[in-house]
C-alpha positions in Angstrom: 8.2 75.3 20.0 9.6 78.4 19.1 9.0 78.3 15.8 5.5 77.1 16.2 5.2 80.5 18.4 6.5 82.8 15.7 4.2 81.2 13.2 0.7 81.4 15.2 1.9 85.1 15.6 2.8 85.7 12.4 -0.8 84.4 11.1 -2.1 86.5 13.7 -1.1 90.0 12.3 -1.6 89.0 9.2 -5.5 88.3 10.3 -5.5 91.6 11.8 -3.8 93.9 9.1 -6.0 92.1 6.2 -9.2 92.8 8.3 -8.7 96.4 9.5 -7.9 97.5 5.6 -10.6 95.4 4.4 -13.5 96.7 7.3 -12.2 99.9 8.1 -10.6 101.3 5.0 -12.6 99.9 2.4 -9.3 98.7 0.2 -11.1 96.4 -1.9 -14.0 99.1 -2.4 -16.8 96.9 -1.1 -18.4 99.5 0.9 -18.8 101.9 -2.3 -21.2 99.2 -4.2 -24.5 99.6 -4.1 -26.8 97.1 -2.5 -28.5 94.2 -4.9 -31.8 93.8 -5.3 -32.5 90.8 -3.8 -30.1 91.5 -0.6 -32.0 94.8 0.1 -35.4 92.8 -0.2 -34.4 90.1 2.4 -33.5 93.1 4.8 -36.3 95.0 4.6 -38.9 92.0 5.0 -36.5 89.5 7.0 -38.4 91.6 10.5 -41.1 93.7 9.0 -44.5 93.9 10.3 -46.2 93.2 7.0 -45.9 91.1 3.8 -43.4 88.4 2.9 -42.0 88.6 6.6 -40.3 86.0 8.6 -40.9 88.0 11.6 -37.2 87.4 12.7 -34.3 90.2 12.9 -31.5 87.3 11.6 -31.5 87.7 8.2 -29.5 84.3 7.7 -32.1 82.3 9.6 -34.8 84.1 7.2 -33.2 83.2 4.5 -32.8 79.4 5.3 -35.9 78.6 6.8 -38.2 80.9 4.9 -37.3 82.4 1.6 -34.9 79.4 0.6 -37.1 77.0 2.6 -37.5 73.8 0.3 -33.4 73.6 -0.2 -33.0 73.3 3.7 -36.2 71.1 3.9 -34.5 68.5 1.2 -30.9 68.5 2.4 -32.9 67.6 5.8 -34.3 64.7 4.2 -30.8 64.3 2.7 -29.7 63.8 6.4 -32.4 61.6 6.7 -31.7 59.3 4.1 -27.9 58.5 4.8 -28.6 57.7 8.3 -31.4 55.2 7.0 -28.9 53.9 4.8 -26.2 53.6 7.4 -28.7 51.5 9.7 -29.8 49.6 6.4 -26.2 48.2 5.3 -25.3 47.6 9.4 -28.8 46.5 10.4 -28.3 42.8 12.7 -31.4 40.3 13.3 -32.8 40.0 16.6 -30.5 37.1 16.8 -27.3 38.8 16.1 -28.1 41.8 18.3 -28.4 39.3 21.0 -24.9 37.5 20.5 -23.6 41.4 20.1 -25.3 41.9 23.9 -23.7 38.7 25.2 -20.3 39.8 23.5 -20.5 43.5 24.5 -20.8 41.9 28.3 -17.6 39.8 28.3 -15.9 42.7 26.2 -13.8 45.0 29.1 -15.2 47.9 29.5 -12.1 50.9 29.6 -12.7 54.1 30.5 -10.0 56.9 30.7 -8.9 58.0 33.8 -10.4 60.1 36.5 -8.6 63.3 35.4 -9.7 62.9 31.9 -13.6 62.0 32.8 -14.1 64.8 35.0 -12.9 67.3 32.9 -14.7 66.0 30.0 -18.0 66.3 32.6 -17.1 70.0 32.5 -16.5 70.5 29.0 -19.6 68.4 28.1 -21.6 70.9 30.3 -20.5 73.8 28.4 -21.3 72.4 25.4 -24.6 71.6 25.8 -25.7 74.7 27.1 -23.8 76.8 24.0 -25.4 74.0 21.4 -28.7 75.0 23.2 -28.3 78.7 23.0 -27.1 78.6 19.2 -30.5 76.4 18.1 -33.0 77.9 20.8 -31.7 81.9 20.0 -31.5 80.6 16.5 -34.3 83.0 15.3 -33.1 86.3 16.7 -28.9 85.6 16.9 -26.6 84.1 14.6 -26.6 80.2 14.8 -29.5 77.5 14.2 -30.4 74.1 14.6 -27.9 72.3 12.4 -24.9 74.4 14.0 -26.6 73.9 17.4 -26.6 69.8 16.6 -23.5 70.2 15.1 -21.4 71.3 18.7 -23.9 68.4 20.7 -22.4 65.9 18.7 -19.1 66.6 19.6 -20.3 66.2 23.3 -21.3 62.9 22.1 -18.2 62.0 20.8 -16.3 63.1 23.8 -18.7 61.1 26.0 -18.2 58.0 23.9 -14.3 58.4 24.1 -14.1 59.4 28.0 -16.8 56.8 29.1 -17.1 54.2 26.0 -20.1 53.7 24.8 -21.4 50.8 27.4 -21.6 53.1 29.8 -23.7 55.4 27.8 -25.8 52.8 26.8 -26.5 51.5 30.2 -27.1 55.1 31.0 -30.3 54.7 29.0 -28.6 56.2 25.5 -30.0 52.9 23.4 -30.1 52.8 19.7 -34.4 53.0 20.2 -34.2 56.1 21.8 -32.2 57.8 19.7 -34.1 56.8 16.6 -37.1 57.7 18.9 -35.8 61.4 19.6 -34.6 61.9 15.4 -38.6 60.4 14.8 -39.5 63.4 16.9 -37.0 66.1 15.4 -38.6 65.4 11.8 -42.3 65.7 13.1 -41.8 68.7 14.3 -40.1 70.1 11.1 -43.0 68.3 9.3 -45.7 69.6 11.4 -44.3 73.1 11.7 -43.6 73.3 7.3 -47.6 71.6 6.9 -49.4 74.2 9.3 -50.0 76.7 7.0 -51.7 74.5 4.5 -54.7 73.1 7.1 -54.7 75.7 9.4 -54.4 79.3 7.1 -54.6 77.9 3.8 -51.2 78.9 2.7 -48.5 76.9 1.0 -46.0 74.3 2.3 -43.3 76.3 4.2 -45.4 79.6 4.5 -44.2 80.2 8.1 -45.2 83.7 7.9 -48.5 83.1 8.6 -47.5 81.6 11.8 -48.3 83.9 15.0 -44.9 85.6 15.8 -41.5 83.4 15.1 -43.7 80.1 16.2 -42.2 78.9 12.6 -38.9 79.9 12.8 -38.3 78.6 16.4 -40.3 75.6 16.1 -37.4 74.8 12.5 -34.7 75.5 14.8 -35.7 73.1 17.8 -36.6 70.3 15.4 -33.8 70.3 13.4 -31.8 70.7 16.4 -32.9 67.6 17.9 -33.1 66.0 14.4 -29.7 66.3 14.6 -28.5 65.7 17.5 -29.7 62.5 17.9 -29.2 61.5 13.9 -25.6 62.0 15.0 -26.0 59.9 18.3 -27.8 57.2 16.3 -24.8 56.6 13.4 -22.3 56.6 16.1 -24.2 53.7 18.6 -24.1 52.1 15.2 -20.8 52.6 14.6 -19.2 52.2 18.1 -19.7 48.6 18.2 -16.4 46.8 18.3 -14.8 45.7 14.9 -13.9 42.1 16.0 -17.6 41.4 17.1 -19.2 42.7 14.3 -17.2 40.3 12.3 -17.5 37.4 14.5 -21.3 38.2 14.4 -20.9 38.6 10.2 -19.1 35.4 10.1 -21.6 33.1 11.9 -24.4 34.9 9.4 -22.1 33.7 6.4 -21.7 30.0 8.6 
């Protein structure tokens, strides 16, 4: 214990010393190199009134949503097509999801004990509301809608291993809803990165033209829920018990 002490410490100062020579007295001569191009034009436009703006003082969300736009759009549709593909190879038939139902019933359903629920109640609560502020502030502070989905499906995860995932699922956390919700995430991307075509006649991901930081905000809250219930969707998936999968597999091969 001891040692484990003298080592958390000893990375500690290290952190500290290596930070305070790099930030404060320049050892590595960052501060003396002149500004690039292209970094000076993304901070002068990232929250100008005029021009190429994003209307948006984070730079970083500027960046990813607007002036590198298509690379976030396609590793959303990335996203998109692994969880098609996990519900592809693990699809069932109406039939089999009803034996699954009628197995899931008799199967025990444990939950941890009181102690370990409650405080996971607590812990879920926090979580939420910081993945909440990281998406919805993801325009003017550091953060976004993938981080911001990111830390709500860890509150999933501690849900499922608290609760199981019966008791979501009579708590009305189905497989159709979350598909439901991600349908509604992508819209919104969709909707939000087609605007400026019908409505200003701009181009595909010209959120610019978008009164205020409409496009920014309206990215962040889709991919947020895009997301969060992608996430939610692979893990009802994958949170049904290995023996009735196979038993269910096994009467398909029958």
């Amino acid at each position: 214990m001891r040692r484990d002490v003298y080592v958390a410490v000893s990375f500690l100062l290290a952190f500290l010393v290596i930070s305070y020579a790099i930030t404060v007295k320049d050892v590595l001569g960052i501060a003396q190199n002149p500004l690039r191009t292209l970094g000076e034009f993304y901070l002068s436009h990232a929250f100008a009134h005029e021009g190429l703006t994003s209307h948006s003082p984070e730079v970083v969300t500027a960046i990813v949503w607007n002036y590198r736009g298509f690379d976030t759009l396609f590793e959303t549709f990335v996203f998109f097509l692994a969880i098609m593909g996990a519900l592809s190879v693990l699809r069932l038939t109406k039939e089999q999801e009803k034996s699954v139902r009628d197995l899931e019933a008799r199967e025990p359903h444990r939950q941890m004990d009181l102690i370990v629920r409650a405080t996971v109640k607590l812990v879920v609560i926090m979580i939420v509301s910081i993945s909440a502020s990281i998406a919805l502030h993801g325009h003017l502070t550091p953060g976004g809608g993938f981080q911001g989905g990111s830390a709500m499906a860890v509150a999933a995860l501690l849900l499922f291993a608290a609760f199981s995932k019966f008791t979501l699922e009579r708590k009305g956390l189905t497989l159709r809803h979350t598909v439901s919700a991600y349908a509604l995430g992508l819209a919104l991307i969709l909707t939000t990165v087609l605007v400026p075509v019908f409505l200003y006649g701009g181009k595909i991901l010209q959120i610019n033209l978008l009164p205020g930081e409409t496009g920014l905000f309206n990215l962040d809250v889709g991919e947020y829920t895009a997301v969060t219930f992608g996430f939610l969707t692979v893990f009802l998936v994958l949170g049904i018990s290995e023996w009735i999968f196979k038993s269910v597999l096994r009467r398909e091969v029958r």
